[in-house]
LUMLUMDREN-2810 file (N, C-alpha, C; in Angstrom, 1 decimal):
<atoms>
<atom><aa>X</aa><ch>A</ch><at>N</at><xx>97.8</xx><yy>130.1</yy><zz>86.9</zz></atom>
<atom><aa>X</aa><ch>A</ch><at>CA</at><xx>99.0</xx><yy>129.7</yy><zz>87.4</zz></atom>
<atom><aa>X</aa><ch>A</ch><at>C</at><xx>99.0</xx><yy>128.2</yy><zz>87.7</zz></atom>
<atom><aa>X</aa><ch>A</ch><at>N</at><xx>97.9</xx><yy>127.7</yy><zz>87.9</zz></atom>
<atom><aa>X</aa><ch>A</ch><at>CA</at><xx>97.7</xx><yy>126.1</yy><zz>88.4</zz></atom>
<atom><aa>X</aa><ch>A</ch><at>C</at><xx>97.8</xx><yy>125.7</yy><zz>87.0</zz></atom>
<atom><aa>X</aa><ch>A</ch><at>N</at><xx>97.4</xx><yy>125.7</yy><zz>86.0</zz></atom>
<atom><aa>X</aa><ch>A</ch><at>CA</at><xx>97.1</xx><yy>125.4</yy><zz>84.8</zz></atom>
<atom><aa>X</aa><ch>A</ch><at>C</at><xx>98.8</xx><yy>125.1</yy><zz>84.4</zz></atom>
<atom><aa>X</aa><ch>A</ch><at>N</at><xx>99.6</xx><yy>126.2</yy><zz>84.6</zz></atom>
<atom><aa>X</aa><ch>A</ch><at>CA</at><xx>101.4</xx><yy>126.4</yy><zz>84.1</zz></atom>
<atom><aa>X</aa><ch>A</ch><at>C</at><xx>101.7</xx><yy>125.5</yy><zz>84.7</zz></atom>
<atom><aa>X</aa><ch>A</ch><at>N</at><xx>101.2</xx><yy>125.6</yy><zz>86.1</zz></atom>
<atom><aa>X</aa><ch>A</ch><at>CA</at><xx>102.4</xx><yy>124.1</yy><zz>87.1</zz></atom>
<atom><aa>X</aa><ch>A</ch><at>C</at><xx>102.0</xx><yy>123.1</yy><zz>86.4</zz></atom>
<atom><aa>X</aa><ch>A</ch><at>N</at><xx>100.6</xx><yy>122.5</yy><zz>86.1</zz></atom>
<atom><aa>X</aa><ch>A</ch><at>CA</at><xx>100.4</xx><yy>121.1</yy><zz>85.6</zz></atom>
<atom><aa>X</aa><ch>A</ch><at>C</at><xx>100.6</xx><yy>120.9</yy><zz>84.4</zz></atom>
<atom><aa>X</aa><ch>A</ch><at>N</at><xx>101.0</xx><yy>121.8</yy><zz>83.7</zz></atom>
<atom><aa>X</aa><ch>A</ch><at>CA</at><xx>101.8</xx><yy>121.2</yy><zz>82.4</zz></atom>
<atom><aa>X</aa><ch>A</ch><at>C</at><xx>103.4</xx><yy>121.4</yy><zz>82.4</zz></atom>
<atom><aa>X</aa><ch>A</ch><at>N</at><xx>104.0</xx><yy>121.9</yy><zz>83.4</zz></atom>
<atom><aa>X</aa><ch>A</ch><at>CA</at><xx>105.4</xx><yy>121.7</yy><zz>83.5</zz></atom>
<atom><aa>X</aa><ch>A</ch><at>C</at><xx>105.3</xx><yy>120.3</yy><zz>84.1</zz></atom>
<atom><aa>X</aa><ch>A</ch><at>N</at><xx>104.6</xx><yy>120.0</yy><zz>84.9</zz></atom>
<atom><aa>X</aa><ch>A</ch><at>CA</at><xx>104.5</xx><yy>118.8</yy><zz>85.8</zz></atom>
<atom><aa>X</aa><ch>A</ch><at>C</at><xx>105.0</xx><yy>117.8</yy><zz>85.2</zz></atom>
<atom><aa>X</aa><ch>A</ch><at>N</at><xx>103.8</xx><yy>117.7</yy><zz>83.9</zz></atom>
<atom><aa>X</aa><ch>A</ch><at>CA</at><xx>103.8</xx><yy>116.8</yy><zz>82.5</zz></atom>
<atom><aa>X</aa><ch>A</ch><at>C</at><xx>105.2</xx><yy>116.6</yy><zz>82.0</zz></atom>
<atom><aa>X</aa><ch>A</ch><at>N</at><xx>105.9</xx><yy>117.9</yy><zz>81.6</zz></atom>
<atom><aa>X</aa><ch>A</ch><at>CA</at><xx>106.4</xx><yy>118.2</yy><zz>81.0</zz></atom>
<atom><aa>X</aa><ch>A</ch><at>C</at><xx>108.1</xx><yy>117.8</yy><zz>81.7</zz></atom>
<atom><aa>X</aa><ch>A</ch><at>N</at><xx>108.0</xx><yy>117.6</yy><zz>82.7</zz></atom>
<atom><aa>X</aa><ch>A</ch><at>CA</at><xx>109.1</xx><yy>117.4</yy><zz>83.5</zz></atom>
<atom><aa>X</aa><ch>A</ch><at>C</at><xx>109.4</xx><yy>116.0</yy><zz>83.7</zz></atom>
<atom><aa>X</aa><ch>A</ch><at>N</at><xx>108.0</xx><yy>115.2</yy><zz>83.9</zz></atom>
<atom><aa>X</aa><ch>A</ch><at>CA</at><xx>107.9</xx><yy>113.7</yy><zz>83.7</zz></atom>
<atom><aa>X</aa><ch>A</ch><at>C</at><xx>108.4</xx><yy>113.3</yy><zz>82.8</zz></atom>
<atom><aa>X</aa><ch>A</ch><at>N</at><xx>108.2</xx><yy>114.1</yy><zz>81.6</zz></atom>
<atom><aa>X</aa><ch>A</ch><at>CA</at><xx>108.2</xx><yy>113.4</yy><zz>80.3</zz></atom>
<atom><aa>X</aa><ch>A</ch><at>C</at><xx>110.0</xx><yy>113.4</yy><zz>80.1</zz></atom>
<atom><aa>X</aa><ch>A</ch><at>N</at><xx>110.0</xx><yy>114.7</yy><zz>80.3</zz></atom>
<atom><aa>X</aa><ch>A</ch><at>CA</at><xx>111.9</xx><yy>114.8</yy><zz>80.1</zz></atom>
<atom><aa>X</aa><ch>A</ch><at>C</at><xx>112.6</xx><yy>113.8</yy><zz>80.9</zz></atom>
<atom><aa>X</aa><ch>A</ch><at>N</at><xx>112.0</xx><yy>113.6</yy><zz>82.0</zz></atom>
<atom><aa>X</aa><ch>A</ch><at>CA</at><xx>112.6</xx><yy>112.5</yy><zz>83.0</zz></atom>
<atom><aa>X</aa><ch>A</ch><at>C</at><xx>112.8</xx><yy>111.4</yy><zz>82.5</zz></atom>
<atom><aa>X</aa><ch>A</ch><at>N</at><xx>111.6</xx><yy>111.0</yy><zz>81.8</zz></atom>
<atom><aa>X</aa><ch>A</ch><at>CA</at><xx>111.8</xx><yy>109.7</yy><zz>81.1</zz></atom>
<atom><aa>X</aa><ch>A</ch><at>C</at><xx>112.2</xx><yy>109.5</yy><zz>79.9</zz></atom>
<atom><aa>X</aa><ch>A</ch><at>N</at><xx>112.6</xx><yy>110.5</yy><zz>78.7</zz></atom>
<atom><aa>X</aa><ch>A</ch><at>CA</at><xx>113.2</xx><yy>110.2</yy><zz>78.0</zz></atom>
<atom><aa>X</aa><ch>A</ch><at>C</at><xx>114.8</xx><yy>110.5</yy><zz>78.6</zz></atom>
<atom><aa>X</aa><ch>A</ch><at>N</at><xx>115.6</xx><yy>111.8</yy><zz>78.9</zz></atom>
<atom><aa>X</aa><ch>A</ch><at>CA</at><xx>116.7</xx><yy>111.5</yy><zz>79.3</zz></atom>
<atom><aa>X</aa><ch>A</ch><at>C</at><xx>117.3</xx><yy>110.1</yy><zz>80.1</zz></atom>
<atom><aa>X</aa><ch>A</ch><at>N</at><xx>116.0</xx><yy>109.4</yy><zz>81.0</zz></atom>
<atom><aa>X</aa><ch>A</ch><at>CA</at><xx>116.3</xx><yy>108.1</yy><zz>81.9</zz></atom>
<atom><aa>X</aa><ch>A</ch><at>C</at><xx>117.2</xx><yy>108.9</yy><zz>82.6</zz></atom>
<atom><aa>X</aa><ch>A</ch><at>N</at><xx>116.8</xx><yy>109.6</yy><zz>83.9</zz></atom>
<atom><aa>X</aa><ch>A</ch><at>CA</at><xx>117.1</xx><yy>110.0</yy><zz>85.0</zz></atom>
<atom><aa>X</aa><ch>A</ch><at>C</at><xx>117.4</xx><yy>109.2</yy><zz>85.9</zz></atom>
<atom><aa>X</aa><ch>A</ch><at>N</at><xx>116.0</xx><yy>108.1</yy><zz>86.0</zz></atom>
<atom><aa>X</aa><ch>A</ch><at>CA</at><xx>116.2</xx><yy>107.4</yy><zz>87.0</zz></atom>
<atom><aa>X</aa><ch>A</ch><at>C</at><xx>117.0</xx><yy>106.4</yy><zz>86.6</zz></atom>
<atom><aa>X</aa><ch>A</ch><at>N</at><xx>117.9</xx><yy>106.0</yy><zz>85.7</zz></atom>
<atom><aa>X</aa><ch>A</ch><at>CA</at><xx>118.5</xx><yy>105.0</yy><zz>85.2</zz></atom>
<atom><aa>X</aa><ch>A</ch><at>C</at><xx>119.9</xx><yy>105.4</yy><zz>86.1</zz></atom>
<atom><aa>X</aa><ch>A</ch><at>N</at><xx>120.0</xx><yy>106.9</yy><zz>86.1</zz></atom>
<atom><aa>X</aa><ch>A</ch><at>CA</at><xx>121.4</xx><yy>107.1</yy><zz>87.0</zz></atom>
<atom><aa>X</aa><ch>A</ch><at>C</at><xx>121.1</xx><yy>106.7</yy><zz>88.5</zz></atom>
<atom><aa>X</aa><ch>A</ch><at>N</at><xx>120.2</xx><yy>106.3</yy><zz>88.5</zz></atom>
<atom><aa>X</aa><ch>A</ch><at>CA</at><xx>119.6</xx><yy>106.2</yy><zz>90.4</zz></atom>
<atom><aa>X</aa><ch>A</ch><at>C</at><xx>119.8</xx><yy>104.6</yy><zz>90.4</zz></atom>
<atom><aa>X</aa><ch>A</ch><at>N</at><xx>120.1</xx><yy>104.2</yy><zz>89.1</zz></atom>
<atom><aa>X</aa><ch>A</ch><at>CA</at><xx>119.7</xx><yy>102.6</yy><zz>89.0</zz></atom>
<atom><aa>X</aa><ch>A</ch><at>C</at><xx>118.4</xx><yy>102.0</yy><zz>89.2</zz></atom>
<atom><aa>X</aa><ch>A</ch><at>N</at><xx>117.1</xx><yy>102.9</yy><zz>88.9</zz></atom>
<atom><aa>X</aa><ch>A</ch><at>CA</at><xx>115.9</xx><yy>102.6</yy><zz>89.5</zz></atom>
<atom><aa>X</aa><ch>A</ch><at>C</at><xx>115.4</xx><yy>102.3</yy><zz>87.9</zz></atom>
<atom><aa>X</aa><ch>A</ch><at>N</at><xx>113.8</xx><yy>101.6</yy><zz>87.5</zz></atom>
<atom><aa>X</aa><ch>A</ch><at>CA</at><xx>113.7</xx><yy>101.9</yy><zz>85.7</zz></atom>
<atom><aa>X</aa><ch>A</ch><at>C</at><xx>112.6</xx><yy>103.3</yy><zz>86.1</zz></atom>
<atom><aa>X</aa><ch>A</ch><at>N</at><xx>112.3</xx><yy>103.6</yy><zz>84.9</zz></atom>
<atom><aa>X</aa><ch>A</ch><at>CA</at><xx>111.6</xx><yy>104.9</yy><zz>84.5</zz></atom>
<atom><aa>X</aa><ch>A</ch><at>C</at><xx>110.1</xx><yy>105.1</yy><zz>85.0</zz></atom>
<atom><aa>X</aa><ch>A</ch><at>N</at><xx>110.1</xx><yy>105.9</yy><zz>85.3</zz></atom>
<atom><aa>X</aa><ch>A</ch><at>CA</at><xx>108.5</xx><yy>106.3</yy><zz>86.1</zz></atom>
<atom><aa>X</aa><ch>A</ch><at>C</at><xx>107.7</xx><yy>106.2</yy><zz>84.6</zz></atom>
<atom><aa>X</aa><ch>A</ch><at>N</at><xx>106.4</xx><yy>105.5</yy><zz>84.7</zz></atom>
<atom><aa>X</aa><ch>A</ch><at>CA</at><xx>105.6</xx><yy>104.8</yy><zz>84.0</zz></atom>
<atom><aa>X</aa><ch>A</ch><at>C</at><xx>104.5</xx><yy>106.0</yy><zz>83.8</zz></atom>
<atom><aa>X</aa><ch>A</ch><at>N</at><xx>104.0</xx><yy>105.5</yy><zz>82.4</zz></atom>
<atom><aa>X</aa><ch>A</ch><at>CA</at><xx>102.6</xx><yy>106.5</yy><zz>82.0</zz></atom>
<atom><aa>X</aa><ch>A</ch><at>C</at><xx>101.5</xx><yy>105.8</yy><zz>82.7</zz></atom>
<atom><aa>X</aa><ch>A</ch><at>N</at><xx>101.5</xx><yy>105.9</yy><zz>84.3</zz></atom>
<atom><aa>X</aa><ch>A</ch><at>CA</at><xx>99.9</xx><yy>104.9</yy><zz>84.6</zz></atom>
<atom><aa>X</aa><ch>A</ch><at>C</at><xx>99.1</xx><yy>106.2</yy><zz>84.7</zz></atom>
<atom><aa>X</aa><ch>A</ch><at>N</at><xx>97.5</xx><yy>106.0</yy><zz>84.4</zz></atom>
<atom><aa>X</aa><ch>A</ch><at>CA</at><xx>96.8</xx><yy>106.7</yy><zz>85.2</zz></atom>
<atom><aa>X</aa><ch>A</ch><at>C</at><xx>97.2</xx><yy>107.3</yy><zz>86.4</zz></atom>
<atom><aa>X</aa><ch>A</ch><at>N</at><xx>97.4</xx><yy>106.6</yy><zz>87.5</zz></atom>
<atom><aa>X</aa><ch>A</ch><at>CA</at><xx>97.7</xx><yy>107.4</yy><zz>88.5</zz></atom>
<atom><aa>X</aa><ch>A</ch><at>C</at><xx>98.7</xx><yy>108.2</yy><zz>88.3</zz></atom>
<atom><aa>X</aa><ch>A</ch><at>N</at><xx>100.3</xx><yy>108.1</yy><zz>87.5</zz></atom>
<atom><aa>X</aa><ch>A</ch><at>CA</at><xx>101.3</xx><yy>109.0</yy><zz>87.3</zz></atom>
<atom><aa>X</aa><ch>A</ch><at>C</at><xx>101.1</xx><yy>110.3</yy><zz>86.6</zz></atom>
<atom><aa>X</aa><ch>A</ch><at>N</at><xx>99.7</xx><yy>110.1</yy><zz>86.0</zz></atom>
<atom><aa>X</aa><ch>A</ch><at>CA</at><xx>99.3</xx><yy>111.4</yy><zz>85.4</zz></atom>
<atom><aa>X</aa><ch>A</ch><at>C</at><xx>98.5</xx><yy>111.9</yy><zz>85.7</zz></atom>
<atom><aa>X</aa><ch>A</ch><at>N</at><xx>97.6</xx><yy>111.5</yy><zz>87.1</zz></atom>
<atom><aa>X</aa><ch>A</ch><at>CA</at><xx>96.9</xx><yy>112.6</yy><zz>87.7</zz></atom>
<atom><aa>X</aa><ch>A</ch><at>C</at><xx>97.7</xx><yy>112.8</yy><zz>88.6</zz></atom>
<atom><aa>X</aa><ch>A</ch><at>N</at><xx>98.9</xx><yy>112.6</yy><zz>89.4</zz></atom>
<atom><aa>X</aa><ch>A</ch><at>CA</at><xx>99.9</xx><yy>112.8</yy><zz>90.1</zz></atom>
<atom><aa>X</aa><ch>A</ch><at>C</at><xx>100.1</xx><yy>114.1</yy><zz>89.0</zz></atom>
<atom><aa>X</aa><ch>A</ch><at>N</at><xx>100.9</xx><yy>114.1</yy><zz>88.3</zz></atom>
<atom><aa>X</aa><ch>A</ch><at>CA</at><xx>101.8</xx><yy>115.0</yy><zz>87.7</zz></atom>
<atom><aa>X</aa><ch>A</ch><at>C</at><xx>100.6</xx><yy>116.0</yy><zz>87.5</zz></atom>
<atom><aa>X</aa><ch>A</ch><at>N</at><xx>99.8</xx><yy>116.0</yy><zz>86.9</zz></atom>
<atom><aa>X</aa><ch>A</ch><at>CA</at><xx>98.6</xx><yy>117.0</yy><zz>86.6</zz></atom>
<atom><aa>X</aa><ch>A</ch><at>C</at><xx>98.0</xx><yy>117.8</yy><zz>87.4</zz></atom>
<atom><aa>X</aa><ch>A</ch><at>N</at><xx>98.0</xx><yy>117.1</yy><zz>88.4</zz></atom>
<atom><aa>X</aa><ch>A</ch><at>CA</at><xx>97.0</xx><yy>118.0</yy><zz>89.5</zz></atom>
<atom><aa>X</aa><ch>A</ch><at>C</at><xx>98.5</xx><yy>118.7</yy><zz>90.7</zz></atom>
<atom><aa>X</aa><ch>A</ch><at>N</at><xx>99.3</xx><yy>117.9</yy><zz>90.6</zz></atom>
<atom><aa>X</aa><ch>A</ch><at>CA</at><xx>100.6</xx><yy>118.5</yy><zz>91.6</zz></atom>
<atom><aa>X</aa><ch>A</ch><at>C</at><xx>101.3</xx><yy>119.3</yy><zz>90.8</zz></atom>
<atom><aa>X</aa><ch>A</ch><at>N</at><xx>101.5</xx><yy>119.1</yy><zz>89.8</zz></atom>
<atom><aa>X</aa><ch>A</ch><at>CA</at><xx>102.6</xx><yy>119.7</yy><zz>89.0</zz></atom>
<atom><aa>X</aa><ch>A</ch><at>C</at><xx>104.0</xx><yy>119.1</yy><zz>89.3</zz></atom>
<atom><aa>X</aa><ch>A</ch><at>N</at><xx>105.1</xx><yy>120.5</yy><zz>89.4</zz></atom>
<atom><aa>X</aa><ch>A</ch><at>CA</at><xx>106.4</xx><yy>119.7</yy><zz>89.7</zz></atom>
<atom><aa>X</aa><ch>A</ch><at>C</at><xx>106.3</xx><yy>119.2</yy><zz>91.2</zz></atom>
<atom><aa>X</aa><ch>A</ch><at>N</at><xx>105.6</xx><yy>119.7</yy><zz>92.0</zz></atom>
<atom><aa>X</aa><ch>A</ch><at>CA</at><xx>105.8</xx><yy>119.1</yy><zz>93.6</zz></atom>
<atom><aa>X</aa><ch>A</ch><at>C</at><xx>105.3</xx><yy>117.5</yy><zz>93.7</zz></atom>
<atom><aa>X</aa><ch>A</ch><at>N</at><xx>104.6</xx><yy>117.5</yy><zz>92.4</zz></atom>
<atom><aa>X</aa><ch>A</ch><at>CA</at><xx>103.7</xx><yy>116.0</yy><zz>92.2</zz></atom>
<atom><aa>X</aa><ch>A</ch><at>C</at><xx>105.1</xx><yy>115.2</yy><zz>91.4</zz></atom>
<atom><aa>X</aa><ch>A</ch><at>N</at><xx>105.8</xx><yy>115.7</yy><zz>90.9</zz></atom>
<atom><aa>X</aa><ch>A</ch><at>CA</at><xx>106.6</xx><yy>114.7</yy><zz>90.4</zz></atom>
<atom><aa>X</aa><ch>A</ch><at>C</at><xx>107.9</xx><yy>114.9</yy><zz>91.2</zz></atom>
<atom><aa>X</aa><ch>A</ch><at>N</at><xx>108.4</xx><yy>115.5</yy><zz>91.9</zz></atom>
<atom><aa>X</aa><ch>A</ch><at>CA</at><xx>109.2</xx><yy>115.1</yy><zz>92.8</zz></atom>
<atom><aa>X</aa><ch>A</ch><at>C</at><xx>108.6</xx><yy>114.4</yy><zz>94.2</zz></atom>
<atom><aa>X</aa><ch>A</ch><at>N</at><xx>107.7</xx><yy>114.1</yy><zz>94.1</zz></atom>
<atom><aa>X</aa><ch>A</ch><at>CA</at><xx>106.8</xx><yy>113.4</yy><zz>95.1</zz></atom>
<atom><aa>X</aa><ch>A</ch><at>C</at><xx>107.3</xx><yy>111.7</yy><zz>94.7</zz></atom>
<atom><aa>X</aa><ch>A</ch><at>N</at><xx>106.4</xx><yy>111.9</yy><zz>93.2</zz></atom>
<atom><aa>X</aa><ch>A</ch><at>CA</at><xx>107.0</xx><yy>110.9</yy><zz>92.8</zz></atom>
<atom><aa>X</aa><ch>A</ch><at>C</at><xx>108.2</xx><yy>109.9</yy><zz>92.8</zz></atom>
<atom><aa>X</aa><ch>A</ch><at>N</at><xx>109.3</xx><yy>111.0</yy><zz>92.2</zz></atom>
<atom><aa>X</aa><ch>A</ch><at>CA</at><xx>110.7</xx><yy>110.5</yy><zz>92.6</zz></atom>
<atom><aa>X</aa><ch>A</ch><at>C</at><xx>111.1</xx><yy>110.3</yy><zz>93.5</zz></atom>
<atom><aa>X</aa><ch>A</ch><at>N</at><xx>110.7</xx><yy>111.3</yy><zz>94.8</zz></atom>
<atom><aa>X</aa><ch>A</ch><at>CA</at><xx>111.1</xx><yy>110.3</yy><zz>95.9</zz></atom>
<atom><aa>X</aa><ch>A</ch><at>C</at><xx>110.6</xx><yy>109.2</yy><zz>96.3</zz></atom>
<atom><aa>X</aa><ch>A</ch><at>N</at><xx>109.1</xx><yy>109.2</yy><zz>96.3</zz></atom>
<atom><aa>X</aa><ch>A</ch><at>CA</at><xx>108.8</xx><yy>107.5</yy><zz>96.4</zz></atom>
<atom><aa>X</aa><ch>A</ch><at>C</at><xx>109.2</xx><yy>106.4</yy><zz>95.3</zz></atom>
<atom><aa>X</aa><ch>A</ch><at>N</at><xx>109.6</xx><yy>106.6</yy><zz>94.6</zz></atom>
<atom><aa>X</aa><ch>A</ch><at>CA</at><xx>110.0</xx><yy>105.6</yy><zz>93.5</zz></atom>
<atom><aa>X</aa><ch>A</ch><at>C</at><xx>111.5</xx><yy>105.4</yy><zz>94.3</zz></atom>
<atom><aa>X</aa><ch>A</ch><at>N</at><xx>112.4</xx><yy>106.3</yy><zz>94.6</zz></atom>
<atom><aa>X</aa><ch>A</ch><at>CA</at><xx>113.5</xx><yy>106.0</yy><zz>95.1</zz></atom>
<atom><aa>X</aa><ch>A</ch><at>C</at><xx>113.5</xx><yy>105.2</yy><zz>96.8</zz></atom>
<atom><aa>X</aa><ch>A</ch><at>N</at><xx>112.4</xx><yy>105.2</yy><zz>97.2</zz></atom>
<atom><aa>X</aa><ch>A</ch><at>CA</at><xx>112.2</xx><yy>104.4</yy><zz>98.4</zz></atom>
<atom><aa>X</aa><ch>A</ch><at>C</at><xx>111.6</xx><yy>103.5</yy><zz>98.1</zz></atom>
<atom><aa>X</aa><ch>A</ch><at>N</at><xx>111.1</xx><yy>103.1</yy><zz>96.9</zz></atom>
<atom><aa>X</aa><ch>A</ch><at>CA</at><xx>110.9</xx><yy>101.7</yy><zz>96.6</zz></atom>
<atom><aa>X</aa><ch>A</ch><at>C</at><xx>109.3</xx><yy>101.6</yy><zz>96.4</zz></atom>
<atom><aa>X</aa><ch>A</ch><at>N</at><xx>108.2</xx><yy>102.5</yy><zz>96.7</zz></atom>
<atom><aa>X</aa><ch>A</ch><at>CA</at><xx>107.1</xx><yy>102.7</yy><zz>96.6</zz></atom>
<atom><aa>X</aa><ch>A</ch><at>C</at><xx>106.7</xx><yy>102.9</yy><zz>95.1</zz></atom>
<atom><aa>X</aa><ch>A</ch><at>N</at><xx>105.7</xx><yy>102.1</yy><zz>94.2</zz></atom>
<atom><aa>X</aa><ch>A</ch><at>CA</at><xx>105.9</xx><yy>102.6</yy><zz>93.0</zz></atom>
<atom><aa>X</aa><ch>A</ch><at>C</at><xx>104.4</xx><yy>102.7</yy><zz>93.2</zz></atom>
<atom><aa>X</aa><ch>A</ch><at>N</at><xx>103.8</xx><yy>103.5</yy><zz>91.8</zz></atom>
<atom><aa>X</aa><ch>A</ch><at>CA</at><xx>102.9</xx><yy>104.2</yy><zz>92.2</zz></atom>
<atom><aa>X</aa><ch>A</ch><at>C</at><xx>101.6</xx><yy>103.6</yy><zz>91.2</zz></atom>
</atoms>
């Protein structure tokens, strides 16, 4: 089950960034850093809405 979350995780980032989600937020696009991919990997989706809220408070990662 850990394994499923961390590739939807991926998998959710990735849609995020190609749709440009955060472009409706007026923010730019959460980035492929290392850190954004052990975020997403090891949290899954709770790791990338983690993300997006800190990206939308101005914290980038």
């Amino acid at each position: 089950m850990l394994v499923v979350n961390a590739v939807l995780g991926l998998i959710f980032l990735f849609v995020l960034n190609t749709l440009g989600v955060m472009s409706w937020l007026g923010k730019p696009d959460l980035g492929y850093s290392i850190a954004t991919i052990l975020i997403c990997g090891v949290g899954g989706l709770p790791g990338v809405l983690v993300l997006v809220l800190l990206d939308i408070l101005g914290i980038t990662v």
